[in-house]
FIROZA-56803 format. One line per 4 residues: number of its first residue (from 1); for each residue x, y, z of C-alpha. Coordinates in Angstrom, 3 decimals, decimal comma, padded with zeros to 6 digits. Layout:
REM FIROZA-56803
NUM) X Y Z; ... .
REM end
This chain:
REM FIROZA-56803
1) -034,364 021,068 011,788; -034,829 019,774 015,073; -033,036 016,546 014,557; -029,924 018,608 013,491 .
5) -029,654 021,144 016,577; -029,852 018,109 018,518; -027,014 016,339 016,618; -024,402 018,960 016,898 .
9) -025,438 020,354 019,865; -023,143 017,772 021,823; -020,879 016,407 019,995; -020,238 018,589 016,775 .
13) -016,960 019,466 018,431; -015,972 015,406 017,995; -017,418 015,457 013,968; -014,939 018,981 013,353 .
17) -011,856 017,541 014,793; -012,569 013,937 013,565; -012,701 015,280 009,923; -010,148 017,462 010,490 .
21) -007,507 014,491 011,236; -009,187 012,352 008,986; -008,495 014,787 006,241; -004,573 014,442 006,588 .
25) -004,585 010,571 007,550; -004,090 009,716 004,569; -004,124 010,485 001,155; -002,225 013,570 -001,057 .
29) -001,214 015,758 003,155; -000,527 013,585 005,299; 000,134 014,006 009,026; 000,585 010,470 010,507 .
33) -000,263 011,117 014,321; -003,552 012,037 012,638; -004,254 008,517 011,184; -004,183 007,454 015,142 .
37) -006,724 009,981 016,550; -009,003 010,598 013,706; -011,302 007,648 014,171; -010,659 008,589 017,725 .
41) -013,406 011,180 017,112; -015,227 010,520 014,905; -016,492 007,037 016,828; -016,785 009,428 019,837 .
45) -018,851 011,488 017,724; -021,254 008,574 016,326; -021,643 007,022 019,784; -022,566 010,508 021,484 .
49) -025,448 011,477 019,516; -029,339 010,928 019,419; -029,882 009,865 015,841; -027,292 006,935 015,289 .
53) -028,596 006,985 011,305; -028,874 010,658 010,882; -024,622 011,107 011,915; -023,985 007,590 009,566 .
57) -025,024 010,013 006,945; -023,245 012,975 007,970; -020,713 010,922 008,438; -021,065 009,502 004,749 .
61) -021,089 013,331 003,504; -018,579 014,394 005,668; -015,959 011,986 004,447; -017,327 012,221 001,340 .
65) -015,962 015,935 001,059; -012,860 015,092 002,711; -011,846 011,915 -000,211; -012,620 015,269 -002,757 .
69) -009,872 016,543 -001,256; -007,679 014,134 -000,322; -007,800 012,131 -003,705; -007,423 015,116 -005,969 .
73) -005,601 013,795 -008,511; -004,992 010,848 -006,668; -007,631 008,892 -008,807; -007,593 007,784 -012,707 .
77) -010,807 009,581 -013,277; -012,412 013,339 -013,540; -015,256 015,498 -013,290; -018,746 013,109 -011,870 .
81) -016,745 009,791 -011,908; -013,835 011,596 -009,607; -017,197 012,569 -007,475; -018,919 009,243 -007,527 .
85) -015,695 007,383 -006,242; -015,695 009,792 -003,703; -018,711 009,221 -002,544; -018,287 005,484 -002,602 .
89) -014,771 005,725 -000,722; -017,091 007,660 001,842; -019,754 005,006 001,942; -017,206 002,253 002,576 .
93) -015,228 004,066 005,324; -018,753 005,127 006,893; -019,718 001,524 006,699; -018,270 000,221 009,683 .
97) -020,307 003,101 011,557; -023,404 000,841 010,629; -021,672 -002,087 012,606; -020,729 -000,253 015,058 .
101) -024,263 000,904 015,720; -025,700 -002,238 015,045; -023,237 -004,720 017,472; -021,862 -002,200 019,710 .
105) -024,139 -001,582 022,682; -024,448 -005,588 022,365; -021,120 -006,473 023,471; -020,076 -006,434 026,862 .
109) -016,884 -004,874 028,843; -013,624 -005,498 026,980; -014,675 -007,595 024,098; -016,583 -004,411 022,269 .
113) -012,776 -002,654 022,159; -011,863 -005,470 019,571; -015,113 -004,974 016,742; -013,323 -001,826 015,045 .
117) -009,807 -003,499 014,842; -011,386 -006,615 013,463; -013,836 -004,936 011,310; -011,715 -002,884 009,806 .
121) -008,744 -005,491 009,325; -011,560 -007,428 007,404; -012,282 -005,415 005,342; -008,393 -004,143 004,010 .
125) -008,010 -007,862 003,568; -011,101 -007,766 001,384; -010,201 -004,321 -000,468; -006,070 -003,769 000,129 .
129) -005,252 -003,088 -003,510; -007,837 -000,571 -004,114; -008,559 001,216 -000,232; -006,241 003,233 000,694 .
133) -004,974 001,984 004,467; -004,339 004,381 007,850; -001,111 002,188 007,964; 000,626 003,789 004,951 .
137) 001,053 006,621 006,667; 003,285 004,922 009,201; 006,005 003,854 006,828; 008,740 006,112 007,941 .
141) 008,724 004,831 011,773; 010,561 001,921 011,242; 010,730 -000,143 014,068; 006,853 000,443 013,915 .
145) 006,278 -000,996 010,509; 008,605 -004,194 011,520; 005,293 -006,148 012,520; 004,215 -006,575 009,134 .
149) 007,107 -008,601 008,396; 004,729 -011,172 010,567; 001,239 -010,146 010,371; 000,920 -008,155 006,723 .
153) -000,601 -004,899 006,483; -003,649 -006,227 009,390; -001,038 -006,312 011,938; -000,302 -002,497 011,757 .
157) -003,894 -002,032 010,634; -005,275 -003,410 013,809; -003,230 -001,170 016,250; -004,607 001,734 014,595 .
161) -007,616 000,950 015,117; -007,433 -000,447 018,444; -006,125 002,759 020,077; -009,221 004,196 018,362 .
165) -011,368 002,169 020,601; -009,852 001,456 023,497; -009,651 005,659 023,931; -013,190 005,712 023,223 .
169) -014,065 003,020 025,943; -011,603 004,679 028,183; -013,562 008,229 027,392; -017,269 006,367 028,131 .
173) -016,175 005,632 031,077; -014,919 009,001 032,128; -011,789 008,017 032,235; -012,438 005,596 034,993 .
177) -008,610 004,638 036,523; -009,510 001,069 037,270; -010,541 000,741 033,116; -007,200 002,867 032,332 .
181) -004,983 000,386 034,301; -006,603 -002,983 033,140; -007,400 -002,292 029,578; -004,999 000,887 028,681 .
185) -002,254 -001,397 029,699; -002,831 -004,219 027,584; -003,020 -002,114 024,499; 000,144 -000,182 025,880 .
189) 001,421 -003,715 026,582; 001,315 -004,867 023,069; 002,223 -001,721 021,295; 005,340 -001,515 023,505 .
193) 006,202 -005,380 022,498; 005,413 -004,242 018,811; 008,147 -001,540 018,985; 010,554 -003,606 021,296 .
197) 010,878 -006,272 018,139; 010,842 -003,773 015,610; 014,120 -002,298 017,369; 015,450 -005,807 018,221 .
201) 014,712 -006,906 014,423; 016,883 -003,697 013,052; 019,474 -003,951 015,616; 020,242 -007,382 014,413 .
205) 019,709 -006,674 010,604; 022,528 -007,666 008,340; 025,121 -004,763 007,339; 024,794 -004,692 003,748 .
209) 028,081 -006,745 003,466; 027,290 -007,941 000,105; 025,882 -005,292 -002,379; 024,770 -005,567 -005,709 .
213) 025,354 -002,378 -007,467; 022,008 -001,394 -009,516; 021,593 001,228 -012,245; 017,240 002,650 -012,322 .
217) 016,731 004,725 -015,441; 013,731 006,554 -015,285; 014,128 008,826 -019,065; 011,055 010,222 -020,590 .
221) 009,155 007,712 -022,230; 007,844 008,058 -025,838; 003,770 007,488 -026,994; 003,481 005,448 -029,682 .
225) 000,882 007,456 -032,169; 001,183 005,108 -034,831; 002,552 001,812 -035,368; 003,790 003,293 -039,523 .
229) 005,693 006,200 -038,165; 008,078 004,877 -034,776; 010,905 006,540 -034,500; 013,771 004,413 -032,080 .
233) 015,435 007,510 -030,940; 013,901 006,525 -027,556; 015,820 003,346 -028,009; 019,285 004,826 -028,584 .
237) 018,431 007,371 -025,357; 017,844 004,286 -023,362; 020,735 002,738 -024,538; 023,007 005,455 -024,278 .
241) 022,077 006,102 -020,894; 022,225 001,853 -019,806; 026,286 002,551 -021,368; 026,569 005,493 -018,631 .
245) 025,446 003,021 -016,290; 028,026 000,572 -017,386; 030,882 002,917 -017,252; 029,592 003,749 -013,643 .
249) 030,577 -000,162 -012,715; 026,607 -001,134 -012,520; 026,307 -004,901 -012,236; 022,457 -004,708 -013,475 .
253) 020,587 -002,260 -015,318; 016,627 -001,749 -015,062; 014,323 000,559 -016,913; 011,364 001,675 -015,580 .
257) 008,160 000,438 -016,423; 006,615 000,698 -020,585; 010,103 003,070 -020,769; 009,755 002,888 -024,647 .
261) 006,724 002,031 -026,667; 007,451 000,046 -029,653; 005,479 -001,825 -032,324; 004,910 -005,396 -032,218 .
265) 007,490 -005,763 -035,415; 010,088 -004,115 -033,667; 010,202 -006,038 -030,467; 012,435 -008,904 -031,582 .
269) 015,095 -005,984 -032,999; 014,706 -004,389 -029,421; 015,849 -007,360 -027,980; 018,711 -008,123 -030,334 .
273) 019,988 -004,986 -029,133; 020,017 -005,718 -025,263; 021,369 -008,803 -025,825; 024,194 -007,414 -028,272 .
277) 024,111 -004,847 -025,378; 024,220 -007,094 -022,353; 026,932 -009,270 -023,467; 029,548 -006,371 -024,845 .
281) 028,858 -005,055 -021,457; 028,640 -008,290 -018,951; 025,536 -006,469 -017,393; 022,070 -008,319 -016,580 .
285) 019,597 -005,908 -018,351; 016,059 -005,551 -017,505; 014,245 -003,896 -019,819; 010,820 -002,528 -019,846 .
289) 008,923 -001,865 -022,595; 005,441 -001,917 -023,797; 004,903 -003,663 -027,473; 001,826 -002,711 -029,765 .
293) 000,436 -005,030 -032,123; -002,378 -001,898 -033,028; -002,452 001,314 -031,703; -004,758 000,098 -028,868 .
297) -003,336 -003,566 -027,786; -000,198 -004,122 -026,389; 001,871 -006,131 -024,034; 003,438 -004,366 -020,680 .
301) 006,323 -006,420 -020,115; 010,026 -006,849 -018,987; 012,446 -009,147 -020,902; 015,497 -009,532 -018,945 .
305) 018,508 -010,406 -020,557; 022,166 -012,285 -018,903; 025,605 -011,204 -019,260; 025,601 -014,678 -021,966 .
309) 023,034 -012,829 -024,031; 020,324 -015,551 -022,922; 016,599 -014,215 -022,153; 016,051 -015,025 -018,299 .
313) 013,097 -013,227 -017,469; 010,190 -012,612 -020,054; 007,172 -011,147 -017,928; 003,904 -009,638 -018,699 .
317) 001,863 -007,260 -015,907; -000,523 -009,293 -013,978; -002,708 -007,387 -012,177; -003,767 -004,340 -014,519 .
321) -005,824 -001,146 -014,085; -009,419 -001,273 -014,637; -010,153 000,616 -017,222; -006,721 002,369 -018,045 .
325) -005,514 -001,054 -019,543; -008,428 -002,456 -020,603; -006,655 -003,051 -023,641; -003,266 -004,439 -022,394 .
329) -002,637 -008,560 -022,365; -002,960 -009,966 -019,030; -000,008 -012,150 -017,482; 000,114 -015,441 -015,952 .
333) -000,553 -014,028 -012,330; 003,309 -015,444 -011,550; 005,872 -013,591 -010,270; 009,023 -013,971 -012,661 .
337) 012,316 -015,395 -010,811; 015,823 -015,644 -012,266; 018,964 -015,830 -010,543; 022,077 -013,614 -010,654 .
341) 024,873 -015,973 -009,756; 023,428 -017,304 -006,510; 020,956 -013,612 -005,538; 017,631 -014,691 -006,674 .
345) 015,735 -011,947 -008,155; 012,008 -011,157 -008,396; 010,598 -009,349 -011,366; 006,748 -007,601 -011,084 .
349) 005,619 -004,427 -012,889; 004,081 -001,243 -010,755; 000,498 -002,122 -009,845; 001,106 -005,831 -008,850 .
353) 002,774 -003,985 -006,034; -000,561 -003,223 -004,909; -001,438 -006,476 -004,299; -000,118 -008,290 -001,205 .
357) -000,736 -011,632 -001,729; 000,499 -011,731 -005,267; 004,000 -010,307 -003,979; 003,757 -013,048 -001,562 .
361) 004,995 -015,037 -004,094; 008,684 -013,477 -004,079; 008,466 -014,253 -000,182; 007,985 -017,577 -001,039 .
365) 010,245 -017,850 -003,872; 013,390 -016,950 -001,253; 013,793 -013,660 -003,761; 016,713 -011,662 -002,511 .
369) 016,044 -008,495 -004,858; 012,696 -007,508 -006,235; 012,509 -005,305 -009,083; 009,544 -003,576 -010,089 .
373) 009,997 -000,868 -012,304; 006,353 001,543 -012,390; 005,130 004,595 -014,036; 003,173 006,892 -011,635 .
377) 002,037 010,089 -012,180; 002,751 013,302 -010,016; -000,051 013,170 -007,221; -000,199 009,209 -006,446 .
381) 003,985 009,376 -006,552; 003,877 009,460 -002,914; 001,536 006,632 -001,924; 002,507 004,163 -004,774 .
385) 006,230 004,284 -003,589; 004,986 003,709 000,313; 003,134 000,509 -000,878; 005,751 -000,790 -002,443 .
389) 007,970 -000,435 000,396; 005,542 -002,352 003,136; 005,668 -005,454 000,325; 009,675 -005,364 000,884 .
393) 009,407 -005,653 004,509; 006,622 -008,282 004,388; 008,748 -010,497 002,392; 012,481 -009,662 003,612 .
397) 014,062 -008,677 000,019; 015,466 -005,599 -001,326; 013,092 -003,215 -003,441; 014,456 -002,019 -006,849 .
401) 011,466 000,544 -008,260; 012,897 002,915 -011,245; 009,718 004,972 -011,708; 008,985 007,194 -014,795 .
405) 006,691 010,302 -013,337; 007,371 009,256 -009,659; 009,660 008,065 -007,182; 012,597 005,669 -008,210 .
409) 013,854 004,082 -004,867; 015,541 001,263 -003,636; 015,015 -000,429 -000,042; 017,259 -002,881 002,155 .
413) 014,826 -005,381 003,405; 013,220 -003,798 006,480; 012,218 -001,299 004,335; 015,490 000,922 004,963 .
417) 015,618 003,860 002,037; 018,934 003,218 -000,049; 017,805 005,719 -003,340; 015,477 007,895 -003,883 .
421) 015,125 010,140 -006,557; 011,966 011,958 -007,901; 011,195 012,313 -011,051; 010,163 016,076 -011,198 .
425) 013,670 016,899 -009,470; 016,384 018,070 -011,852; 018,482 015,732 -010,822; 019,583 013,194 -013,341 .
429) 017,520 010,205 -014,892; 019,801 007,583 -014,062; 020,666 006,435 -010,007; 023,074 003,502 -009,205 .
433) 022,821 002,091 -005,518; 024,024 -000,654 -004,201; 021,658 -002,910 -002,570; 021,573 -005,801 -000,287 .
437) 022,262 -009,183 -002,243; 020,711 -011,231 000,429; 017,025 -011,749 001,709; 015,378 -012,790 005,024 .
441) 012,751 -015,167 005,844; 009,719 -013,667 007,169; 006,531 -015,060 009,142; 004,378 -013,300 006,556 .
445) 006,047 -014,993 003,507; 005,508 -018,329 005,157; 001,940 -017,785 006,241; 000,909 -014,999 004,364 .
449) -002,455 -013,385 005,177; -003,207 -015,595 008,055; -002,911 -012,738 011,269; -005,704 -011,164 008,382 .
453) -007,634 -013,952 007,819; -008,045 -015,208 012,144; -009,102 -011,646 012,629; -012,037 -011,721 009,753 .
457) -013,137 -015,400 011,549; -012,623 -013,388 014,972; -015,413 -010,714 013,741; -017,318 -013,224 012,763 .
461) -017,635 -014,648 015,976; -017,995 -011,258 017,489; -021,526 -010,853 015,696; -022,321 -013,871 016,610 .
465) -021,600 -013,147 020,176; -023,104 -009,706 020,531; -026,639 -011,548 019,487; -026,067 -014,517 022,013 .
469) -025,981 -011,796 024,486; -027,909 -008,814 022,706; -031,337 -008,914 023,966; -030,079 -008,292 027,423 .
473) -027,994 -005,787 026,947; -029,942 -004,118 024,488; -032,150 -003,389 027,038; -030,096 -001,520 029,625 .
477) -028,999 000,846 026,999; -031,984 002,809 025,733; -033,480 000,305 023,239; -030,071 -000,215 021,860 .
481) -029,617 003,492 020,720; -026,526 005,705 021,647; -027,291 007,880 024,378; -026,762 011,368 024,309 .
485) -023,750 013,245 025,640; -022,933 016,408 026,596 .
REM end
């Protein structure tokens, strides 16, 4: 009992407001001036008190609680599995506390700011498609999120985190002036040269010129209950509603993702009809559908279709849900291409999205418009649709995303909303945008993960640094435990 009144005696105050922020950094509420302060206070919290092991754990807890909250709904799973990945989202954000205690008193001056920022940047490269990242809640300060059109995700990643500590060096050393002006500066020095080429990078982004007018249909999908007993109505809704499209002068017409179920037999008549459909019309049609050869097996796919009636895209998901589609046929792990007169076009399907180096691809690729229709559901709407809008501006193409039980939106390519339209609105299923038939070059599609990948080597030589010199500084700072604060 001890233990604890000595734990919160001094810095409790730094544990309540750290899981406070942390709470709405991220997840279902978020608050994005909170992503930049909560780690603010809860390192200031670890490093203040007397039992570096006993706040890991509280720490572990603590967070714990706060994912319960945070990922309600948020997650695929319920009841003791919802708890257990809450517990293990706690464990790996309270992980870095155990480097932190371990390397932190063994670095010297300026160098110790940089083992969060690193750290943590290592470990979203490691985990991006399944950790939710700070950064996503940055997405609507644009000239902000232009850095990851160089760096990725670790770019924005590592500012977070380096505010965190560089406050909490600042703070050790009671706000000594001398420590503000040399090391406050340089981190004010690079965020202002991160905002001063986001600006510069809008200011001289294209005008959207040369639009490409796009139909996203987002109806009500059927379930397939038996492969005896499928009725196409679906089909003729879909249809019916591509032909509204048409008559609105839509060049291109995309369905969200698995927007019909059909069986396995009826696939090759589903096609007949959007090619019958596509040539009447002179519309590129990109249909997605999910085909059943039982009940449980299927394909998640999109089969696009020219104006000519030829098949130019035939796609299968690549990166599928553990567990959800354990029974789904896994694609190539290729990004589809095809080419609209001279706009090249990239075709994934919702979760690649999640997946920054496979969307690299369409950086690579020169793709002008990527289209990936998803299916959400109401809580994760939010955070599915950011995600897919930092993978525009890290490769420099338009986003095309018509999203059955979420967000159907379209982005220029600096990540500039041009449609959005949620599902659960009343508004109608069907949104036609123009968007921007051209692409830019990025750093990041050229050298993808490499700003992610020095930073992981950089941390590496960081550990090896702080036990070159840890002996001797482990011994002017209590035996290499945190001192207590008041």
């Amino acid at each position: 009992m001890h233990q604890f009144k000595v734990l919160f005696c001094g810095s409790h105050l730094w544990l309540a407001l750290g899981l406070v922020l942390f709470l709405f950094s991220h997840g279902i509420w978020t608050i994005p001036i909170c992503s930049w302060f909560a780690f603010v206070f809860l390192i200031r919290f670890h490093r203040t008190s007397s039992r570096p092991w006993l706040a890991i754990v509280t720490l572990w807890v603590g967070m714990s609680a706060c994912h319960a909250f945070m990922y309600d709904g948020l997650l695929p799973v319920n009841g003791l599995l919802f708890y257990a990945a809450c517990l293990l989202f706690g464990g790996i954000w309270g992980f870095p506390f155990i480097v932190d205690w371990l390397l932190y008193r063994r670095l010297d001056g300026f160098a110790s700011t940089f083992l969060w920022p690193l750290l943590i940047v290592t470990i979203n490269y490691f985990l991006a498609a399944y950790l939710p990242s700070l950064a996503h809640s940055q997405v609507e300060y644009l000239s902000l999120i232009q850095v990851v059109s160089i760096t990725g995700m670790g770019g924005l990643v590592f500012l977070i985190y380096w505010f965190a500590a560089t406050l909490n060096r600042i703070w050790e050393s009671e706000f000594d002036w001398a420590l503000i002006r040399r090391e406050g500066s340089i981190f004010l020095g690079a965020l202002i040269l991160v905002l001063v080429y986001g600006e510069t990078r809008l200011a001289f982004a294209n005008s959207h010129e040369e639009t490409l007018q796009v139909a996203m249909i987002n109806i009500q999908r059927n379930r397939l209950q038996s492969l005896d007993n499928f009725q196409p109505d679906i089909v003729e809704d879909l249809f019916s509603v591509s032909k509204k499209a048409v008559d609105a002068d839509a060049q291109v017409i995309a369905w969200s993702e698995a927007n019909v179920d059909v069986p396995l037999d009826y696939e090759d008549d589903l096609v007949e009809l959007g090619k019958e459909f596509a040539k009447d019309n002179e519309v590129f049609l990109f249909m997605s559908f999910r085909s059943f050869s039982t009940p449980s097996i299927n394909e998640n796919k999109t089969v696009g279709i020219s104006p000519s009636g030829d098949i130019v895209v035939d796609y299968l998901k690549s990166n599928l849900i553990a567990v959800l589609e354990a029974d789904t046929k896994k694609g190539d792990g290729e990004v589809a291409t095809a080419n609209i007169d001279d706009i090249r076009t990239g075709h994934v399907i919702c979760y690649d999205v999640d997946f920054p180096s496979f969307i690299q691809q369409a950086g690579k690729r020169d793709v002008d418009i990527l289209f990936a229709p998803s299916s959400d559901w109401r809580e994760i709407r939010y955070l599915h649709a950011t995600s897919a809008r930092f993978r525009a501006v890290e490769n420099g193409c338009s986003l095309v995303r018509p999203t059955v039980q979420g967000l159907s939106i379209a982005t220029d390519p600096y990540g500039r909303m041009l449609s959005y339209h949620d599902y659960y609105s009343n508004s109608p299923r069907l949104s036609i945008v123009g968007v921007p038939s051209r692409g830019v070059r990025t750093i990041y599609s050229m050298c993808g993960d490499l700003f992610s990948i020095i930073c992981s080597v950089l941390f590496l030589a960081l550990i090896g640094l702080a036990y070159l010199k840890g002996d001797a500084t482990q011994s002017d700072t209590n035996e290499g435990t945190y001192p207590l604060q008041f």
